[in-house]
PAMAR-403187 format. One record per residue (C-alpha): residue in one letter; residue number from 1; x, z, y. Coordinates in steps of 0.001 Angstrom, whole numbers, plus 500000, padded with zeros to 6 digits. Each point is the difference from the previous one (the first is absolute). Layout:
residues N
<r 'A',NUM,<X,Z,Y>>
...
end
This chain:
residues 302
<r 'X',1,<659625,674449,928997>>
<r 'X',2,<500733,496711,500904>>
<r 'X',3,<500332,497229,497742>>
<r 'X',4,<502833,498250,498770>>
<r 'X',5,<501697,496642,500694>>
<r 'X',6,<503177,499070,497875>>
<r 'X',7,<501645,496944,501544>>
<r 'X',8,<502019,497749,497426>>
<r 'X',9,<502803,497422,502161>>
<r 'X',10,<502761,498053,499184>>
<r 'X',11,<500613,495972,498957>>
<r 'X',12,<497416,497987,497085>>
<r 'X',13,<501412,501286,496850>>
<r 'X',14,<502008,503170,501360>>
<r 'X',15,<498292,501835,496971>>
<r 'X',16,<496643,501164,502468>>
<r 'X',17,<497160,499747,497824>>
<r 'X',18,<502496,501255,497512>>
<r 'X',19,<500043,503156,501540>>
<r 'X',20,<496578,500667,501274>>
<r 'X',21,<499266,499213,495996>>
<r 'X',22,<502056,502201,498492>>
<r 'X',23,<499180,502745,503327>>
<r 'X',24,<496300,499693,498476>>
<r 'X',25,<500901,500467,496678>>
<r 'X',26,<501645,503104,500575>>
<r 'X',27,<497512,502659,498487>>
<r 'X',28,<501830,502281,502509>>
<r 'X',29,<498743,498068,503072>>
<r 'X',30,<496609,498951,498686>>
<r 'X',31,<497544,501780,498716>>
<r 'X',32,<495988,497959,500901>>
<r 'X',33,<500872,499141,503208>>
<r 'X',34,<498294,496992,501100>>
<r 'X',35,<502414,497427,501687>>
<r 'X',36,<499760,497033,502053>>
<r 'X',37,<503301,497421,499887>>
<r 'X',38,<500312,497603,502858>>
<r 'X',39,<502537,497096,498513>>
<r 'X',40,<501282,497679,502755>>
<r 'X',41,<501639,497960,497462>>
<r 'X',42,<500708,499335,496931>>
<r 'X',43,<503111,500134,497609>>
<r 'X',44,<500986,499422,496151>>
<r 'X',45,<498206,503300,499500>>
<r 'X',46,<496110,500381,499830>>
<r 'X',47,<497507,502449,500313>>
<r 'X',48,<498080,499138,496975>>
<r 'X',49,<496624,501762,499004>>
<r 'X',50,<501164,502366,497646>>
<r 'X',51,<502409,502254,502533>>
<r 'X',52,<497155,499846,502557>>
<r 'X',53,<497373,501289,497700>>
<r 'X',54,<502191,502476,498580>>
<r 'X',55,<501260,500872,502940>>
<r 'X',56,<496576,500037,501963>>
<r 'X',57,<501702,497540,502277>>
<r 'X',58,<498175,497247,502424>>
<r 'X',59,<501633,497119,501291>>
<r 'X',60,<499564,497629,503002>>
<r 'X',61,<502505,496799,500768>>
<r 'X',62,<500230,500351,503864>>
<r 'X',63,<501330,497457,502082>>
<r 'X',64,<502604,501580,502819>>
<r 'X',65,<497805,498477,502708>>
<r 'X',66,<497434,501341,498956>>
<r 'X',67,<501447,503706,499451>>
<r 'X',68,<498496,501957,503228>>
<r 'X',69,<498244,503508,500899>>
<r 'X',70,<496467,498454,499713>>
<r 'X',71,<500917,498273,496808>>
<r 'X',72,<501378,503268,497944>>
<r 'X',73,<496677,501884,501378>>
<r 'X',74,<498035,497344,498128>>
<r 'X',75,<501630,500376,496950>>
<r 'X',76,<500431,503742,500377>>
<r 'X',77,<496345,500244,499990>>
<r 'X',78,<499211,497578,497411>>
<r 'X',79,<502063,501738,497328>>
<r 'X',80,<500234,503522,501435>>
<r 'X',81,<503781,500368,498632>>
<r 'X',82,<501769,503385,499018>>
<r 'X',83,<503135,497984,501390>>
<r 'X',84,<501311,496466,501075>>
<r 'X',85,<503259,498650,498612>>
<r 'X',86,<500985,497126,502390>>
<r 'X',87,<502587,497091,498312>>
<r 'X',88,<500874,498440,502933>>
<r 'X',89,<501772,496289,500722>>
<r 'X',90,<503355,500188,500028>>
<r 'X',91,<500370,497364,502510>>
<r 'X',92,<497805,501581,503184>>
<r 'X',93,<500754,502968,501614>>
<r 'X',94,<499089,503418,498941>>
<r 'X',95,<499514,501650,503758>>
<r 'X',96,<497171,498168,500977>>
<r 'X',97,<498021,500833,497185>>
<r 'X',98,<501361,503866,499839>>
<r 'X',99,<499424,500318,504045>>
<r 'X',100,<496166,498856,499546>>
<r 'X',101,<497705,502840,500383>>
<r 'X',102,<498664,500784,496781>>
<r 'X',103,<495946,500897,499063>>
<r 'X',104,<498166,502818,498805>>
<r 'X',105,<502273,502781,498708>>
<r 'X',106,<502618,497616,499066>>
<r 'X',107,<504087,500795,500553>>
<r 'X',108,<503097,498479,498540>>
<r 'X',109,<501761,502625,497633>>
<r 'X',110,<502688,498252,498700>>
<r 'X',111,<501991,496275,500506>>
<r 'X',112,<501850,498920,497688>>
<r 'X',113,<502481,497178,500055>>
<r 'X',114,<500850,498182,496617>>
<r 'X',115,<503018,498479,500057>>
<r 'X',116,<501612,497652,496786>>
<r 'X',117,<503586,501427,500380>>
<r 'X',118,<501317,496316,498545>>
<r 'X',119,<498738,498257,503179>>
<r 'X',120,<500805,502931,502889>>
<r 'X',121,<503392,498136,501496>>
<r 'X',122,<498260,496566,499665>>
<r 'X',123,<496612,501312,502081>>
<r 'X',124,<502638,501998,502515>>
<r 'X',125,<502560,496910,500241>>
<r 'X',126,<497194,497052,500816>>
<r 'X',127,<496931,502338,500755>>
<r 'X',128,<500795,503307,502129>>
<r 'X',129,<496504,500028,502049>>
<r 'X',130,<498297,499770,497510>>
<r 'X',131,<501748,502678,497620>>
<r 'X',132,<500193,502289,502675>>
<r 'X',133,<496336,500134,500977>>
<r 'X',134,<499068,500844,496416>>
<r 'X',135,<502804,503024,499852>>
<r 'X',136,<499945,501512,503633>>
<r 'X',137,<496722,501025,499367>>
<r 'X',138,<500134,501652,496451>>
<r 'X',139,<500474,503265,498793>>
<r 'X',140,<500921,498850,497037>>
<r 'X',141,<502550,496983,498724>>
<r 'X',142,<499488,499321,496481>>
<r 'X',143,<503011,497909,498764>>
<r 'X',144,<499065,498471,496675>>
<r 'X',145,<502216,498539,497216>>
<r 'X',146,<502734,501931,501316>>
<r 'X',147,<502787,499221,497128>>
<r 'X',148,<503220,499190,501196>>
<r 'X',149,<499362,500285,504387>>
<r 'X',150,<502191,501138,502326>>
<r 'X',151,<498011,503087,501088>>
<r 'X',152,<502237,500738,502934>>
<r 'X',153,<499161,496734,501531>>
<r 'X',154,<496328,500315,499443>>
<r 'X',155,<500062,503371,501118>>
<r 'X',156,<501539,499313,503471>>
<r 'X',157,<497917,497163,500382>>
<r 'X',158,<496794,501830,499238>>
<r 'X',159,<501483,502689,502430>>
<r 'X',160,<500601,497725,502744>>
<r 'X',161,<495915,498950,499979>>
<r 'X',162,<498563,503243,499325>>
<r 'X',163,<502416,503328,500037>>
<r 'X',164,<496992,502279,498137>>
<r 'X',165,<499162,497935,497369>>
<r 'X',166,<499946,501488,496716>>
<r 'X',167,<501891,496951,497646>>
<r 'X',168,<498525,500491,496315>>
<r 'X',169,<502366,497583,497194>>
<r 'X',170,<497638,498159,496925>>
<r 'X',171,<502017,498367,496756>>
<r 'X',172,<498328,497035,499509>>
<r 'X',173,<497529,502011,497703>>
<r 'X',174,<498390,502083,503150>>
<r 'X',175,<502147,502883,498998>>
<r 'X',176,<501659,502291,502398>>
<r 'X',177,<503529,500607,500289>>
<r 'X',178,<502152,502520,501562>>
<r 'X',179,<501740,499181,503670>>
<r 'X',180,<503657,499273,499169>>
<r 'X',181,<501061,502413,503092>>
<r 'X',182,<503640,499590,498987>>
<r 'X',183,<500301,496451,501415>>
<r 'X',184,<498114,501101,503387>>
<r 'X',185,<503072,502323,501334>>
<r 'X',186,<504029,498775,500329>>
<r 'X',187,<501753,503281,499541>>
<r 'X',188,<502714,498352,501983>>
<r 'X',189,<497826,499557,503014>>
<r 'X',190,<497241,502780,499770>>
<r 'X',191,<498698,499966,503805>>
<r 'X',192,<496038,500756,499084>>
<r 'X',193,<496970,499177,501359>>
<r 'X',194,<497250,502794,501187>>
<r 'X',195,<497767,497280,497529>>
<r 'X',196,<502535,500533,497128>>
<r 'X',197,<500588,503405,500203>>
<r 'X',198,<497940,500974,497077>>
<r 'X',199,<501641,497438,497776>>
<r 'X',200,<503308,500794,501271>>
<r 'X',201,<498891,503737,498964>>
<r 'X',202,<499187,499222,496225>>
<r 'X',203,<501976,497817,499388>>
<r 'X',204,<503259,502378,501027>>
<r 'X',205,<498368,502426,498286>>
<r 'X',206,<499764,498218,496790>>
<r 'X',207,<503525,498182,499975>>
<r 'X',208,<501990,502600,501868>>
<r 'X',209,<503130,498402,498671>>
<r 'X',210,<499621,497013,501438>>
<r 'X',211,<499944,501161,503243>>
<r 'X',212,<502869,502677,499987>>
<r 'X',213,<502320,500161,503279>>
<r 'X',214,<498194,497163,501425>>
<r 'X',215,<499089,500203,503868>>
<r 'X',216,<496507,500344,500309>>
<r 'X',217,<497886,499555,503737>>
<r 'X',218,<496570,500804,500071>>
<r 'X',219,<496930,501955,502184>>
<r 'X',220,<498707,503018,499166>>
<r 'X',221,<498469,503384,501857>>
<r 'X',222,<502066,503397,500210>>
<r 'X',223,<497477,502547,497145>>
<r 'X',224,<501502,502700,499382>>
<r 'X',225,<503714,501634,499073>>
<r 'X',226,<501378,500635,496989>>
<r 'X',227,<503048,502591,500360>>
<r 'X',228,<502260,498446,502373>>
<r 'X',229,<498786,496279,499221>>
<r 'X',230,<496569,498279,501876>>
<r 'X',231,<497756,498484,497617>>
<r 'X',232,<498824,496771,501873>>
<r 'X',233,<497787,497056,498422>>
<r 'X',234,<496466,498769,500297>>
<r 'X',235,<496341,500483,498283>>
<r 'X',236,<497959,497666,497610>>
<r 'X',237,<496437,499636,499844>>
<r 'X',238,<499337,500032,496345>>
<r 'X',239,<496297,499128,500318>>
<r 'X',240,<498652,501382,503524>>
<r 'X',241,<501292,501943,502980>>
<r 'X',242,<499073,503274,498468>>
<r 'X',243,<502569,498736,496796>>
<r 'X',244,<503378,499827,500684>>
<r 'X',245,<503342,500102,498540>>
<r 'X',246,<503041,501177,501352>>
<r 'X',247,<502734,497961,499777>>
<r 'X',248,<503253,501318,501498>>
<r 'X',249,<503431,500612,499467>>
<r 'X',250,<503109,503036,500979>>
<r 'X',251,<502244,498962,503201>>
<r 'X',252,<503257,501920,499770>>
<r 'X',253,<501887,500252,503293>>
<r 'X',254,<497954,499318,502652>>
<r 'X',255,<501539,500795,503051>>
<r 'X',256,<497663,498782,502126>>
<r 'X',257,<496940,502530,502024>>
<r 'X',258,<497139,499150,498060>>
<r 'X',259,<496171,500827,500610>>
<r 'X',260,<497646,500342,496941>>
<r 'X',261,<497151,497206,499668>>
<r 'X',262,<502016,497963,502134>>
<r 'X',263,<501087,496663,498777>>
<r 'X',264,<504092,499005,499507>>
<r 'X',265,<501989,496992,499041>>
<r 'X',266,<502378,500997,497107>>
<r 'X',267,<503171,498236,499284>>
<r 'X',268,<501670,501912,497415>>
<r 'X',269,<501701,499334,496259>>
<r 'X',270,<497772,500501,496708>>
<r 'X',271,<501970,502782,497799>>
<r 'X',272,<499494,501551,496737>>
<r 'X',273,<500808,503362,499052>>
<r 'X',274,<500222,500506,495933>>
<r 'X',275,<498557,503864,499439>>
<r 'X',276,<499266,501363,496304>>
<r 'X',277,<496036,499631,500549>>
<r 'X',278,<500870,495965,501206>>
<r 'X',279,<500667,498107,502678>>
<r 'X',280,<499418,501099,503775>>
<r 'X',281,<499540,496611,502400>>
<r 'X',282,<500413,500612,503737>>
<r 'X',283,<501140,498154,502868>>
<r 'X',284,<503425,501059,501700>>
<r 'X',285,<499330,499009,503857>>
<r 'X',286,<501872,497806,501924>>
<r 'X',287,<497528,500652,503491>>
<r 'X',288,<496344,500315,501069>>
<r 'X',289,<498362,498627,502373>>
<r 'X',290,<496504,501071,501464>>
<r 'X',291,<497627,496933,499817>>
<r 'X',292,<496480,499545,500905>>
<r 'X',293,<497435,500522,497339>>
<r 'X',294,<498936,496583,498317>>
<r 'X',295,<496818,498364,500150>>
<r 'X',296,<499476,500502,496036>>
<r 'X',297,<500577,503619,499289>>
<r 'X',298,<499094,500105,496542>>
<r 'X',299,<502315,497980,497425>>
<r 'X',300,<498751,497696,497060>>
<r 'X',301,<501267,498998,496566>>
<r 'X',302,<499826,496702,500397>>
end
């Protein structure tokens, strides 16, 4: 098994070494691993001797220039590492150093971008390069002391960078909260994304009120039938291919010849139907439309 890289980017005092910290800390994460930090600079927050002896942590102060294949082999082997967490400088650009060919048994498992919410539309106004090359290549967006941000506008500019990032929200006290889905979706103009359809999913689900007798367009693939309605909608990869989730809804009156596993363009109205066991959603149809399948045939959460 190959060993583990964690790459930490984002602007000086975006709460990095903050996170790789409290990431250490976790009981859950660590157990006697040995670890090797590379910190490319340095904030308001230090590494000090205690967390890298409990932690059984190693640390080296690396200049960017100097960061190269050759260079990590020499360190690899003088410490002989469990795993490397890189902080990198907010400043250069992450590619170059994530393209270089890496030594020994070494391979990036995770990048994380660290982002100080209170900042984001000053960094995106006056410093776009720069915030995009830390966020196109993460799978994760950490946005940190969250209180009081316009999520929708983070969201869709997070989005626009990197479509499958996974966005994570910190209170200024590094604890999560909850997505607040209802300000992603206008029920007055619900035309959804193949990205969004497994928010769009929950988030009906959940607040099925909100959304009652508004027109709905969205993407999904032809399943199965339920009496005389098609149930159409899309899977989610919980964890792995071989975990998925089902996430699909009834179409009532569809007119239209329809082949199963084939993928349609729905335009229809969201309706509710009150029974004694609850409430029923489905989707009265407007048309279908046969569409090609999309790139991304698994949905996300995110």
């Amino acid at each position: 098994m190959n060993r583990p890289i964690y790459f930490f980017t984002g602007f000086l005092d975006s709460g990095k070494t903050t996170s790789i910290k409290r990431t250490l800390e976790d009981p859950r994460f660590t157990e006697n691993e040995k670890t090797l930090i590379l910190c490319l600079e340095e904030g308001d927050e230090a590494y000090d001797e205690g967390f890298l002896n409990a932690c059984h942590c190693v640390i080296e102060y690396v200049d960017y220039n100097d960061l190269n294949t050759s260079f990590i082999k020499k360190l690899d082997d003088k410490y002989k590492p469990d795993r490397i967490f890189i902080e990198f400088n907010g400043m250069n650009d992450d590619k170059e150093i994530l393209n270089m060919p890496l030594p020994n048994d070494l391979e990036y498992a995770q990048i994380i971008c660290n982002v100080d919410t209170s900042k984001f539309r000053l960094f995106v106004t006056n410093m776009p390069q720069f915030m995009f090359n830390h966020i196109c290549v993460a799978d994760t967006v950490v946005l940190n002391r969250y209180e009081g941000a316009d999520f929708k506008y983070l969201r869709n500019n997070i989005k626009s960078m990197n479509r499958n990032a996974l966005i994570v929200l910190e209170d200024e006290n590094g604890q999560m909260l909850d997505l607040p889905m209802g300000e992603i979706f206008d029920p007055n103009n619900l035309n959804i994304s193949d990205d969004d359809y497994g928010l769009f999913y929950m988030d009906v689900v959940d607040n099925i009120n909100r959304y009652e007798d508004k027109k709905v367009s969205f993407n999904g693939f032809y399943l199965d039938d339920a009496g005389n309605d098609k149930v159409i909608g899309r899977f989610a990869m919980v964890c792995c291919a071989n975990d998925t989730q089902r996430l699909a809804m009834r179409v009532k009156n569809l007119k239209e010849k329809m082949t199963i596993g084939k993928y349609y363009h729905i335009d229809g109205i969201i309706k509710l139907q009150r029974q004694n066991r609850g409430i029923f959603l489905y989707i009265e149809a407007l048309n279908a439309k046969e569409i090609p399948a999309p790139e991304m045939e698994y949905v996300s959460f995110n």
